[in-house]
LUMFI-69634 format. One record per residue: x, y, z of N, C-alpha, C in turn. Coordinates in nm, 3 decimals, decimal comma, always signed. Layout:
% LUMFI-69634
    n.xx    n.yy    n.zz   ca.xx   ca.yy   ca.zz    c.xx    c.yy    c.zz
       X       Y       Z       X       Y       Z       X       Y       Z
...
//
This chain:
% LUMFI-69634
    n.xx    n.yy    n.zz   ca.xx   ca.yy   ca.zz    c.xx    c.yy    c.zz
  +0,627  +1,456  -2,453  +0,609  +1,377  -2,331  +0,533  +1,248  -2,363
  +0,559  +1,109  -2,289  +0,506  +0,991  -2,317  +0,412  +0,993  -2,298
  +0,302  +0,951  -2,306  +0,135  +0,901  -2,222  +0,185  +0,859  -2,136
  +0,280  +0,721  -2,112  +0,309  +0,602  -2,005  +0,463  +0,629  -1,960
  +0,457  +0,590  -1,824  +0,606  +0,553  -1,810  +0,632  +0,555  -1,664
  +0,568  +0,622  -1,598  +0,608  +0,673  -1,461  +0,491  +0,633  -1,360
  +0,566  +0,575  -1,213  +0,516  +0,544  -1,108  +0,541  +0,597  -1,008
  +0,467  +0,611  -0,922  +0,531  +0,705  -0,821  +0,478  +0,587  -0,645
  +0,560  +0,599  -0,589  +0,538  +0,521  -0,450  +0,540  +0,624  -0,320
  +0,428  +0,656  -0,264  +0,416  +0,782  -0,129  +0,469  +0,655  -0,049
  +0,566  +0,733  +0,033  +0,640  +0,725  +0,161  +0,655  +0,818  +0,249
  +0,560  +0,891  +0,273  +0,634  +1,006  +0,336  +0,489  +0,983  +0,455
  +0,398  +0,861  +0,550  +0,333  +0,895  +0,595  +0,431  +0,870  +0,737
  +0,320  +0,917  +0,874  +0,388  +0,916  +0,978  +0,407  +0,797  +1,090
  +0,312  +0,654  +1,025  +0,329  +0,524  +1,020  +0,251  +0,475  +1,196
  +0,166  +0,617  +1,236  +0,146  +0,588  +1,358  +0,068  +0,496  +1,411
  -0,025  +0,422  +1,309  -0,058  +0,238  +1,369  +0,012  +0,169  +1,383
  +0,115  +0,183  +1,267  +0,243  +0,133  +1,274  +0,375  +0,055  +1,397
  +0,345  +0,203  +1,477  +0,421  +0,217  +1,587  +0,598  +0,241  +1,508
  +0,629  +0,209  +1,391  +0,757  +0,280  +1,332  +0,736  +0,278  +1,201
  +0,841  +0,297  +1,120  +0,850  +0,393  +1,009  +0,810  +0,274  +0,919
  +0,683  +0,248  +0,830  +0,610  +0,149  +0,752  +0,692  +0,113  +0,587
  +0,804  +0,257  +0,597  +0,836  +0,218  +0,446  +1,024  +0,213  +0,473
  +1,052  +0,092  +0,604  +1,153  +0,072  +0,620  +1,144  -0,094  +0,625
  +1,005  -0,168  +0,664  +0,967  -0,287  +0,695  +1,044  -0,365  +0,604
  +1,075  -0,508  +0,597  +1,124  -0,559  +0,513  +1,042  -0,698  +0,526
  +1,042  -0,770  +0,391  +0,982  -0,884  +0,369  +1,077  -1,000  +0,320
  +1,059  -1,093  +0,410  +1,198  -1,191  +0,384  +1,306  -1,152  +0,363
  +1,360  -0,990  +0,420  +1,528  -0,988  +0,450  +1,520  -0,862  +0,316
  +1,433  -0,837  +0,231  +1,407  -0,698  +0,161  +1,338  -0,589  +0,147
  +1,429  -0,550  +0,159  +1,356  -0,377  +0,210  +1,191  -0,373  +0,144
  +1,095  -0,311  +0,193  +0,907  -0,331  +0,100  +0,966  -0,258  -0,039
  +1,004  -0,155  +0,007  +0,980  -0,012  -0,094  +1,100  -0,084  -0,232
  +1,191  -0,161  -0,224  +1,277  -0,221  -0,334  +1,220  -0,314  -0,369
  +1,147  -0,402  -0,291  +1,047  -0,480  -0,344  +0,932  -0,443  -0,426
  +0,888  -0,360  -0,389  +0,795  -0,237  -0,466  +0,879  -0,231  -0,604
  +0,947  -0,174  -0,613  +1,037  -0,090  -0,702  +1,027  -0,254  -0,825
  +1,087  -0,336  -0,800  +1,126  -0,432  -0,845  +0,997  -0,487  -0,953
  +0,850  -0,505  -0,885  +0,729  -0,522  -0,959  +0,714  -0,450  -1,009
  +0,713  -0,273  -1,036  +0,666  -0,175  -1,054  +0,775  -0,200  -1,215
  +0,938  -0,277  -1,199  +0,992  -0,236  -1,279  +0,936  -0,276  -1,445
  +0,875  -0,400  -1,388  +0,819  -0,495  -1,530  +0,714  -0,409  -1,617
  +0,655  -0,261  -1,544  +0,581  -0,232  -1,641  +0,587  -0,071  -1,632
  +0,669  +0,018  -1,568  +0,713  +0,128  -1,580  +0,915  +0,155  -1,608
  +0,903  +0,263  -1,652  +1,043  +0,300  -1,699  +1,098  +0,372  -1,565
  +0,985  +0,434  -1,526  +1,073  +0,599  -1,444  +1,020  +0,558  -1,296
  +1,051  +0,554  -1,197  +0,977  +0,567  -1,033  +1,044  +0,667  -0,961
  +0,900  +0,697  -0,902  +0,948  +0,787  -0,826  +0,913  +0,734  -0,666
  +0,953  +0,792  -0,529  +0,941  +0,779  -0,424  +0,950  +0,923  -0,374
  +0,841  +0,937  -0,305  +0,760  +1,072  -0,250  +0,812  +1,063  -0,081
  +0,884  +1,162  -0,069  +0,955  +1,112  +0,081  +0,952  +1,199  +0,146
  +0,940  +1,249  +0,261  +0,985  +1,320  +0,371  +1,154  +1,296  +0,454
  +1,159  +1,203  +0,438  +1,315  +1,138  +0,458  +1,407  +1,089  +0,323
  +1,415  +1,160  +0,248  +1,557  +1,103  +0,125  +1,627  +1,012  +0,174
  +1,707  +1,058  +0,272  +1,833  +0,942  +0,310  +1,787  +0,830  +0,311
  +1,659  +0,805  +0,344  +1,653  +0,656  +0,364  +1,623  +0,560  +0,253
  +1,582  +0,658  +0,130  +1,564  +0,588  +0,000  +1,718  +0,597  -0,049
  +1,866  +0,656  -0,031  +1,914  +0,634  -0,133  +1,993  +0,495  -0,179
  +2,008  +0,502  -0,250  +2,085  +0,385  -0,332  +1,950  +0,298  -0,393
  +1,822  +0,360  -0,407  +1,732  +0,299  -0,434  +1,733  +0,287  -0,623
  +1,678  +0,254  -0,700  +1,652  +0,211  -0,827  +1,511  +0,311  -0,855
  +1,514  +0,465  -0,806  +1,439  +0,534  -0,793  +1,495  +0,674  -0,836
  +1,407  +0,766  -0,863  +1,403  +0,921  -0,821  +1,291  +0,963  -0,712
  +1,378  +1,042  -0,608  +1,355  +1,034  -0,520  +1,274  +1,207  -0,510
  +1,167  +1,268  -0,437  +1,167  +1,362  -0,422  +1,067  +1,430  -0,285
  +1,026  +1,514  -0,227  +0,926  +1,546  -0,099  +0,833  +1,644  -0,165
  +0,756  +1,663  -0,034  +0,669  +1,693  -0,066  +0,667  +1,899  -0,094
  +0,603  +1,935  -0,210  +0,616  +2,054  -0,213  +0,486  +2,124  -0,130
  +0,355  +2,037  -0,096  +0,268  +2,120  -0,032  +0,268  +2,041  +0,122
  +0,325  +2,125  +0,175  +0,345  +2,044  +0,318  +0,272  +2,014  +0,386
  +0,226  +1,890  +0,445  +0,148  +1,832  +0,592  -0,010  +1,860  +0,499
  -0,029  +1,754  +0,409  -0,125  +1,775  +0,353  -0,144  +1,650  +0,321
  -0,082  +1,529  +0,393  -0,065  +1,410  +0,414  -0,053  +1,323  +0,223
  -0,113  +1,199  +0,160  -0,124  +1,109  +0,034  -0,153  +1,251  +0,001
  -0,229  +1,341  -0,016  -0,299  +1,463  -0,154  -0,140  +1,561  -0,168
  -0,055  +1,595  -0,047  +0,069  +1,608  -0,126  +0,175  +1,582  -0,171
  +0,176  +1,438  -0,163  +0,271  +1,326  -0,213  +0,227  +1,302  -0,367
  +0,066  +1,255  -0,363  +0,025  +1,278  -0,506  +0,062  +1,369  -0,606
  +0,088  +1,508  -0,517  +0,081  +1,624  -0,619  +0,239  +1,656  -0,644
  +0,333  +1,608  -0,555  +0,460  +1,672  -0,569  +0,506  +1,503  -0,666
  +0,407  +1,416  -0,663  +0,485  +1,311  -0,754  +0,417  +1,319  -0,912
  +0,308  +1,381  -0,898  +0,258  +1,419  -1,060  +0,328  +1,540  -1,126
  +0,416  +1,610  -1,028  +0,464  +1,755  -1,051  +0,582  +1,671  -1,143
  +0,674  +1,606  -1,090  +0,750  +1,556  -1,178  +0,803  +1,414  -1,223
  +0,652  +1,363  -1,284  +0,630  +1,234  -1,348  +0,673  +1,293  -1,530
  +0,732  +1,228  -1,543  +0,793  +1,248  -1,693  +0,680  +1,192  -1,842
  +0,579  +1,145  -1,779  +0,468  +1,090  -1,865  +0,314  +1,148  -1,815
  +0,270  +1,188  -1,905  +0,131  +1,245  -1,907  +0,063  +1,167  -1,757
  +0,021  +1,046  -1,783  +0,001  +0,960  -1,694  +0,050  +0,915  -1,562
  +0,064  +0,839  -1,455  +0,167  +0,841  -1,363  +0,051  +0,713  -1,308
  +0,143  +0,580  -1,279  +0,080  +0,497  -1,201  +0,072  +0,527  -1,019
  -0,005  +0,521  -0,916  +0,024  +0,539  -0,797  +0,012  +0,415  -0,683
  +0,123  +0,436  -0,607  +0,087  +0,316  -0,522  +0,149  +0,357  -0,417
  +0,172  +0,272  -0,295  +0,216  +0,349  -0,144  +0,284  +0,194  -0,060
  +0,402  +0,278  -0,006  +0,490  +0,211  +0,043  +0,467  +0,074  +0,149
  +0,307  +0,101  +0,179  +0,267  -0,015  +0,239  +0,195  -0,089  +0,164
  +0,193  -0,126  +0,064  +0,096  -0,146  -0,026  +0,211  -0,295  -0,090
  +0,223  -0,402  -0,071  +0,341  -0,476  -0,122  +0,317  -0,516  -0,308
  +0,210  -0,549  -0,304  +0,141  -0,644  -0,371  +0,151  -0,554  -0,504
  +0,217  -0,618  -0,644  +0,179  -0,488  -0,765  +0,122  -0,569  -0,851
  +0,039  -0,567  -0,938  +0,014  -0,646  -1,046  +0,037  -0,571  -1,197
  +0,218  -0,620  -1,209  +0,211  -0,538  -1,367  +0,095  -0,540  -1,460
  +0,009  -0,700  -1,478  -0,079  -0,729  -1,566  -0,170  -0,601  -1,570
  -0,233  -0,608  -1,421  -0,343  -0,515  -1,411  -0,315  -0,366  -1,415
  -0,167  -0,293  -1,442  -0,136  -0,148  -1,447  -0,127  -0,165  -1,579
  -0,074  -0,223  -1,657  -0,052  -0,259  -1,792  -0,267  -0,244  -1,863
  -0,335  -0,318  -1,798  -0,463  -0,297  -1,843  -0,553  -0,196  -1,850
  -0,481  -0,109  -1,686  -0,525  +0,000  -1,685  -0,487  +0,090  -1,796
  -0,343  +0,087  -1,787  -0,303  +0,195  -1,964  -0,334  +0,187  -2,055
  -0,399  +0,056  -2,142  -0,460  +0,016  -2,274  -0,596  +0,117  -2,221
  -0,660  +0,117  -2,095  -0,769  +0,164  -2,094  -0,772  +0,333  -2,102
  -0,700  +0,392  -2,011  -0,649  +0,551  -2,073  -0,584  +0,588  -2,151
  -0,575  +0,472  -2,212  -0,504  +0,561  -2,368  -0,590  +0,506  -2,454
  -0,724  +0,489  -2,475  -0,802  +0,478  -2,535  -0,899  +0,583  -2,515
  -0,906  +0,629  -2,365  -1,009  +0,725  -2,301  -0,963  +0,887  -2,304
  -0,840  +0,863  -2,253  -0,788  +0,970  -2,199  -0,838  +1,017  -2,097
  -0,862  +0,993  -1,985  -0,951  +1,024  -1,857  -0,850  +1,073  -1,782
  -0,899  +1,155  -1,651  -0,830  +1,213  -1,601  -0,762  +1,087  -1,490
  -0,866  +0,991  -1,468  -0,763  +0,914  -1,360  -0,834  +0,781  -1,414
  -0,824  +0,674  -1,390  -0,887  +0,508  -1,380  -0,865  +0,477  -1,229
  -0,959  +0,433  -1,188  -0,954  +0,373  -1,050  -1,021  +0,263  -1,025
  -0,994  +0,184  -0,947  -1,065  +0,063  -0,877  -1,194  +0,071  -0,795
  -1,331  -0,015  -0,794  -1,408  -0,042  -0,750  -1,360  -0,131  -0,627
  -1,388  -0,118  -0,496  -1,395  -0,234  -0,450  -1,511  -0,208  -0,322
  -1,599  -0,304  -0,374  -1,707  -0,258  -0,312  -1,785  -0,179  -0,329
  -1,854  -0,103  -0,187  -1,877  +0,054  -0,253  -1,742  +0,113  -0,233
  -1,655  +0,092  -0,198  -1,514  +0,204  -0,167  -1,463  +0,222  -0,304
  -1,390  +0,335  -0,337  -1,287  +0,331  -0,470  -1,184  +0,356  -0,405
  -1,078  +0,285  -0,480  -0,938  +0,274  -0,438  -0,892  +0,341  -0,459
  -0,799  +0,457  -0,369  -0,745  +0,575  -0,448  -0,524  +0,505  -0,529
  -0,562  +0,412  -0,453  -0,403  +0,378  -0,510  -0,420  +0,204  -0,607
  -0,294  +0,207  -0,674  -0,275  +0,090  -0,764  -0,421  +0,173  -0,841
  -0,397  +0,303  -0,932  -0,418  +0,369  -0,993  -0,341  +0,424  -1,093
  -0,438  +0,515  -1,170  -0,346  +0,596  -1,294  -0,411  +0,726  -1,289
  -0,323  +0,853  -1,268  -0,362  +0,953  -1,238  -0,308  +0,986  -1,368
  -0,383  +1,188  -1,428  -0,275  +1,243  -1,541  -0,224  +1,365  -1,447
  -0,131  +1,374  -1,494  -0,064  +1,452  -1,490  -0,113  +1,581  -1,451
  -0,198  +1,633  -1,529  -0,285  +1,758  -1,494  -0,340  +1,793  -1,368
  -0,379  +1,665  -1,332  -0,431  +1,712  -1,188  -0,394  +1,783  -1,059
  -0,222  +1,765  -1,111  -0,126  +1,846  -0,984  -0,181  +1,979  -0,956
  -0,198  +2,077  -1,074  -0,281  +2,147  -1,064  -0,461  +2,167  -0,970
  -0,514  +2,063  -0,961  -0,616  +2,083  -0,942  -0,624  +2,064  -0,785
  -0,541  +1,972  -0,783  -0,477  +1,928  -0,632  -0,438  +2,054  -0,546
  -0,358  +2,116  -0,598  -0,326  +2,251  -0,541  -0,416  +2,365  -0,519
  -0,537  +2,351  -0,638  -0,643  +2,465  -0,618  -0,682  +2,387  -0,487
  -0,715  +2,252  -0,459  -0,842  +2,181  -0,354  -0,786  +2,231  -0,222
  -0,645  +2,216  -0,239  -0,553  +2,250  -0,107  -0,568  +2,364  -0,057
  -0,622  +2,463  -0,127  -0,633  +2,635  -0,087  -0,734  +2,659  -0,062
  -0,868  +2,577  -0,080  -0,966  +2,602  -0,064  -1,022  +2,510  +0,068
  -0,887  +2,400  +0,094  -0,934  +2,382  +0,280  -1,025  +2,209  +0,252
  -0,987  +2,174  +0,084  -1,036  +2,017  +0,109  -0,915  +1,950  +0,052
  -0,901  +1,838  +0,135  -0,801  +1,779  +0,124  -0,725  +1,609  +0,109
  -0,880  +1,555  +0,060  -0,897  +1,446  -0,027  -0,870  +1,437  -0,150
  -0,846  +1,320  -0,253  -0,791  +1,299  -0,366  -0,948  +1,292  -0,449
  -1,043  +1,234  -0,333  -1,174  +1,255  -0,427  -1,222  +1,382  -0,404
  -1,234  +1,498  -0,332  -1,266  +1,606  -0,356  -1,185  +1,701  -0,493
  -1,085  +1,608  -0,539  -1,013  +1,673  -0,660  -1,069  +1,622  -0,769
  -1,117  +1,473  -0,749  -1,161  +1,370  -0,858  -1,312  +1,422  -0,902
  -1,338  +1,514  -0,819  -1,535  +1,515  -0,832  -1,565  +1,641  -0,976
  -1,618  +1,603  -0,986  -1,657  +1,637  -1,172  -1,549  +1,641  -1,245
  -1,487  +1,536  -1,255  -1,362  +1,483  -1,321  -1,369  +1,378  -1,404
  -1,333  +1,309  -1,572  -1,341  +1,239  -1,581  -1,272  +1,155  -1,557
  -1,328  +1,031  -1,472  -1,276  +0,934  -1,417  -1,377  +0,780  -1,481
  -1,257  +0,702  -1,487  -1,313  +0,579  -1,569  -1,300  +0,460  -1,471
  -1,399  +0,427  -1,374  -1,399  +0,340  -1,263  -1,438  +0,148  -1,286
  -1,310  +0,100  -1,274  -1,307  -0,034  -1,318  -1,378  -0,118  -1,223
  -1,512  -0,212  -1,235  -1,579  -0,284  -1,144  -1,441  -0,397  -1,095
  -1,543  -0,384  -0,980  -1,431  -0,500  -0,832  -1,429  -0,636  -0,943
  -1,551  -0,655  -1,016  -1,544  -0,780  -1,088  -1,458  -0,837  -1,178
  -1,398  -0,679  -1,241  -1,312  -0,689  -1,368  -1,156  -0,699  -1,273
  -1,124  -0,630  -1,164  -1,004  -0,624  -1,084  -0,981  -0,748  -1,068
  -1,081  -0,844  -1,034  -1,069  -0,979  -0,976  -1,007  -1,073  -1,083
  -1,058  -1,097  -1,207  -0,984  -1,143  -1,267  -0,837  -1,079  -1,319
  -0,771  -1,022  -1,263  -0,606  -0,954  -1,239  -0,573  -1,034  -1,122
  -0,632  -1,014  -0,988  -0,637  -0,980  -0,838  -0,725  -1,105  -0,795
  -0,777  -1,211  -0,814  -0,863  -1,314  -0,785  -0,920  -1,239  -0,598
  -0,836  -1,221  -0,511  -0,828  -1,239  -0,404  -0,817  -1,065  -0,338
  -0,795  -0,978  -0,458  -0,863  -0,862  -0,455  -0,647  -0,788  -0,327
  -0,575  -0,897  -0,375  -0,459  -0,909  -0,253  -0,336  -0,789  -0,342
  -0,422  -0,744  -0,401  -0,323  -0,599  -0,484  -0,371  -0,490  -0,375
  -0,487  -0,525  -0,338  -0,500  -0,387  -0,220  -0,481  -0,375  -0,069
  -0,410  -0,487  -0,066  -0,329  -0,530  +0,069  -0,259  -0,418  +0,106
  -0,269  -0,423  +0,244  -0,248  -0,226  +0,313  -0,203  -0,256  +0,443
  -0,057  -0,271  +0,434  +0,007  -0,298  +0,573  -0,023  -0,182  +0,700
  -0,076  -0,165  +0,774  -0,138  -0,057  +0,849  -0,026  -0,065  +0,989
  -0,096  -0,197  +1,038  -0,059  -0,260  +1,168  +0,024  -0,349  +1,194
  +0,113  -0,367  +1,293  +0,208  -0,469  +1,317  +0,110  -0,582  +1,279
  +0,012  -0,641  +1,339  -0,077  -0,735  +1,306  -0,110  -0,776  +1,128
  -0,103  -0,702  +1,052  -0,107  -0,675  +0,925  +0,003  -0,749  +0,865
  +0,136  -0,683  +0,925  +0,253  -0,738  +0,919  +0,309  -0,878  +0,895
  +0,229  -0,887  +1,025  +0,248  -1,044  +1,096  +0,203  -1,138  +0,991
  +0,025  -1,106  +0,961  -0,055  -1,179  +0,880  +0,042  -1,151  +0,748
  +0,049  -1,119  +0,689  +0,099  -1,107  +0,553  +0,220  -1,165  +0,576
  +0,287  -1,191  +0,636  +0,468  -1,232  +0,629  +0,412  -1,381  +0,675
  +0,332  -1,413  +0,757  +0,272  -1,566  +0,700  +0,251  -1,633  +0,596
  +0,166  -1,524  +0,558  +0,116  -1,624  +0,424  +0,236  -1,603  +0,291
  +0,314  -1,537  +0,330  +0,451  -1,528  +0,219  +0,492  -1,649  +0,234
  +0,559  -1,687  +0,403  +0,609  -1,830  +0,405  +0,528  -1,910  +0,408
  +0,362  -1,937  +0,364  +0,349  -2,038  +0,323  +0,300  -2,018  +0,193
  +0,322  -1,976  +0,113  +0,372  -1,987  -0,020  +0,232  -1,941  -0,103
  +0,120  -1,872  -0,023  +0,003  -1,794  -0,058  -0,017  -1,656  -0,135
  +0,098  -1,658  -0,143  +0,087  -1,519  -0,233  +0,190  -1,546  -0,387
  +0,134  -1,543  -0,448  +0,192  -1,539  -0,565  +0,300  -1,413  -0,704
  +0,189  -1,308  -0,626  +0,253  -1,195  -0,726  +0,363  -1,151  -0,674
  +0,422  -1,137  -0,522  +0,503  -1,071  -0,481  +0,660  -1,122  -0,484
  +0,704  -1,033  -0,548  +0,842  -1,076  -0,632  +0,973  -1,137  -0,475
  +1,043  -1,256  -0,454  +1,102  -1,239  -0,333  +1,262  -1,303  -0,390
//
């Protein structure tokens, strides 16, 4: 099995700030989630898309699959997309999430494959980012013990885990504007971000 290769994109939430389905939205006339796919392609081989709805991913440039621990919201999308990531490693990101920075997934892997840690994650702030991450593989497992025992966070899996946490400072020079962790939530979200596309403020997002 590779160290590197595989990404996985959760789609399977129920989009209810939303008011409809968040990983159907399209940006300038393309679907998010192919737009996704498209950044993701410059620095992974394999993607996956974590779905509750298949049909609506197919004909995608993906492997497509759901969730095996049900209604356990991102912690079983995580786990049914580490179940069959074809590389030790697995990059993660989420269907509202537009923004990818190959540079900075690419930096993250020089950094776990030097470490071997169980995940690398982002600082921002005091918050850690649980996505535009690198999870291993192993953790599907651990994910599943947390699930039986009634906790159901990605950091209640992460806790006495080694994890190698990259300062907001070091993200910034990838991310200047920190706009990799852009998180379409709300129609308003929407709105704002499909602005600043047409005026020509965003740079990384492939159109």
């Amino acid at each position: 099995m590779n160290l590197f290769g595989t990404a996985i994109i959760l789609a399977g939430g129920k989009s209810k700030r939303m008011g409809f389905d968040k990983s159907q939205m399209e940006i300038c006339g393309e679907p998010i989630v192919g737009l996704i796919i498209k950044q993701l392609r410059k620095a992974f081989d394999d993607i996956i898309i974590v779905t509750n709805n298949p049909d609506a991913f197919s004909g995608l440039d993906a492997r497509i699959t759901e969730d095996l621990l049900k209604g356990y919201g991102p912690l079983g999308g995580i786990h049914a997309g580490l179940r069959l990531s074809k590389s030790r490693y697995a990059f993660l990101t989420a269907c509202d999430m537009p923004i990818i920075s190959p540079d900075y997934a690419r930096f993250m892997i020089e950094i776990a494959e030097k470490e071997l840690p169980h995940a690398v994650i982002s600082e921002k702030g005091d918050w850690i980012e649980p996505f535009h991450a690198l999870y291993c593989k192993d953790l599907a497992d651990d994910i599943k013990a947390s699930v039986e025992k009634g906790m159901y966070r990605i950091f209640d899996v992460l806790e006495n885990k080694n994890i190698i946490k990259i300062s907001e400072d070091k993200v910034r020079e990838y991310s200047p504007d920190l706009s990799i962790f852009t998180n379409l939530n709300h129609v308003k979200d929407l709105e704002e971000f499909l602005s600043r596309v047409r005026a020509g403020g965003i740079k990384n997002v492939l159109l």
